[in-house]
Each structure stands twice: as structure tokens, then as C-alpha cells.
C-alpha positions as CSV (number, residue, x, y, z in Angstrom):
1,X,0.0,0.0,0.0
2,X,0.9,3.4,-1.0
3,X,-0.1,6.6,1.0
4,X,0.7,10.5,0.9
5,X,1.5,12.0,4.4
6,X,3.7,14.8,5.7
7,X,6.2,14.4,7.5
8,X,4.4,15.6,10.7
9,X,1.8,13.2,10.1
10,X,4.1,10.3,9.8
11,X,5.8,10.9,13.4
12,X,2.5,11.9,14.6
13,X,1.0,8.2,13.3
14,X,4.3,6.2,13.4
15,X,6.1,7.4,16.5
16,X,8.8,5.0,16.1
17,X,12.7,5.6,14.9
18,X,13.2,5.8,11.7
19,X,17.0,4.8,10.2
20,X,17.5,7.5,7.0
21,X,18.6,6.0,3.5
22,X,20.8,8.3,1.6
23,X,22.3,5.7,-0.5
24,X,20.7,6.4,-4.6
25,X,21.0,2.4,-5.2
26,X,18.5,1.7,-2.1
27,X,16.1,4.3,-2.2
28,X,14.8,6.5,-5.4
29,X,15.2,9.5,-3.3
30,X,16.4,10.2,0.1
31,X,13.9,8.5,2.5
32,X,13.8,7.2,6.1
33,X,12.4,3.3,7.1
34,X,11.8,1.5,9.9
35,X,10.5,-1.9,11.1
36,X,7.4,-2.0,12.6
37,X,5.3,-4.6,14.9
38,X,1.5,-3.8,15.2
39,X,-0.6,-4.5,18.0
40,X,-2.1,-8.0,16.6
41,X,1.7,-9.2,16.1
42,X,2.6,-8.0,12.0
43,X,5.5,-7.1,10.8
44,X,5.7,-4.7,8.2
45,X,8.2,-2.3,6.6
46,X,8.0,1.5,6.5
47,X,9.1,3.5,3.7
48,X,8.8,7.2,3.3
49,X,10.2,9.3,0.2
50,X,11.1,12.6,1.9
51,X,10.7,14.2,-1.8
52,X,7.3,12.6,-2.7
53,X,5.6,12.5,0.8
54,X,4.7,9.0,-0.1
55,X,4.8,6.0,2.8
56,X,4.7,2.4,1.3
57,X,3.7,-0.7,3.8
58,X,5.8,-3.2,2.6
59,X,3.9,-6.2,4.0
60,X,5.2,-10.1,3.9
61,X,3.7,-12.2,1.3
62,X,3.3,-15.1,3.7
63,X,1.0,-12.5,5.7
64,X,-2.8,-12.3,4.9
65,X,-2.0,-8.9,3.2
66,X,-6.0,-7.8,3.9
67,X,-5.8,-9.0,8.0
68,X,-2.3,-6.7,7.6
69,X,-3.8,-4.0,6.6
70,X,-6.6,-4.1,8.9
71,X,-4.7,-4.5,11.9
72,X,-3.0,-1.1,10.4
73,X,-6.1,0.7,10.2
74,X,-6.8,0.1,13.9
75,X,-3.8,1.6,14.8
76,X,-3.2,4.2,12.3
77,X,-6.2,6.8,11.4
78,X,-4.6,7.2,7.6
79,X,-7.9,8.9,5.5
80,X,-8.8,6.8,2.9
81,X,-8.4,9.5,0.3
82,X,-4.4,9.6,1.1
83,X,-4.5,6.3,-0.3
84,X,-2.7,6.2,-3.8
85,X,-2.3,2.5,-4.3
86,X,-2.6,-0.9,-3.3
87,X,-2.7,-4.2,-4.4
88,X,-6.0,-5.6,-6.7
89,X,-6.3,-8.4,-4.5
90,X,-5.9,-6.9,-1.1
91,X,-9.4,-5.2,0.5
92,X,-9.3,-2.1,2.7
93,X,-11.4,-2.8,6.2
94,X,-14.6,-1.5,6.1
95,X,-14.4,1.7,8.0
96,X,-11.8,3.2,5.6
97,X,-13.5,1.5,2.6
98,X,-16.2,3.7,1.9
99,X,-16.1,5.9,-0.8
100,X,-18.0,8.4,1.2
101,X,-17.7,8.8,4.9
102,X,-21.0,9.6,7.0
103,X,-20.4,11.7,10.0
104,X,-23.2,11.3,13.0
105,X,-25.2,14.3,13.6
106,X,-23.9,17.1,16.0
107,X,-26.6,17.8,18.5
108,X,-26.7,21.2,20.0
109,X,-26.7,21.5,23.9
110,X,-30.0,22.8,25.3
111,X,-29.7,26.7,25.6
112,X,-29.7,27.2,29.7
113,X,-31.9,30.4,31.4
């Protein structure tokens, strides 16, 4: 999965240490990474292109690449429309799937006297 976010959202979301790759054969641009371990027990791989603000989840292919991400979204509130790309046969959870989002209904506080 592919996602744009700025710098400050990435520490905000990710507040792990990243390692920085300066080195042109590893990285396209200069980019930090880090290993991560969510809550349900995943590893997964951190990428982010200092340059192109985009984060990719490397995920293992003997991982249930769907359960992966979904153990993501409970940790990490990524909006859906950061999202630039993901694999055909890997679903988003429900709760970031939806092409619209539907916000309850404020309700105002009775005026007092």
C-alpha cells in the first residue's frame, strides 16, 4: 500500500525511529524506514520518500495482506483519500472502505436560562 502524508503526520502516526537512507541504489530519493510490529503481532516495513511524501507498507507475502492492513487501520487513522495504491487483490477494512464517509449528527446543547 501506498499513502501520501507529511512528515508531521508520519511521526504523529508512526512514532517509532526511523533509520535514514541516503544511499541512490536503495532508495529513489532520500527516504527514512523502519520496522514496525502492530498490535495483533505484524511485521511490516515503513518507507517514506522525503521528496514525494509517499509512505509504502511493505507487507510479507506469507501475511494475509487484507488482515495486515486491517490491523494497520486500527492503529493508524490514515484517511482513505491519502491512499494512492494498493494491491488488486488486497481489500481495505470496512471503516476506511467507503467511498463516502458519513459523520453522526452534532446535536446542540439545550440553551440554559
Amino acid at each position: 500500500m501506498t499513502a501520501e502524508l507529511s512528515e508531521v503526520e508520519l511521526t504523529k502516526w508512526f512514532p517509532v525511529s526511523f533509520h535514514e537512507i541516503s544511499d541512490p541504489w536503495a532508495a529513489p530519493e532520500p527516504s527514512k524506514g523502519a520496522l514496525i510490529k502492530l498490535d495483533a503481532g505484524e511485521y511490516v516495513v515503513l518507507d517514506y520518500g522525503k521528496e514525494s511524501r509517499q509512505l509504502t507498507v511493505r507487507i510479507p507475502t506469507a501475511l494475509d495482506a487484507s488482515a495486515c492492513l486491517a490491523s494497520l487501520f486500527r492503529e493508524v487513522p490514515i484517511p482513505r483519500s491519502r491512499i494512492l495504491w494498493r494491491r488488486a487483490d488486497v481489500r481495505l477494512p470496512k471503516h476506511i472502505a467507503a467511498s463516502t464517509v458519513v459523520a453522526p449528527k452534532a446535536t446542540r446543547a439545550a440553551k440554559k436560562k
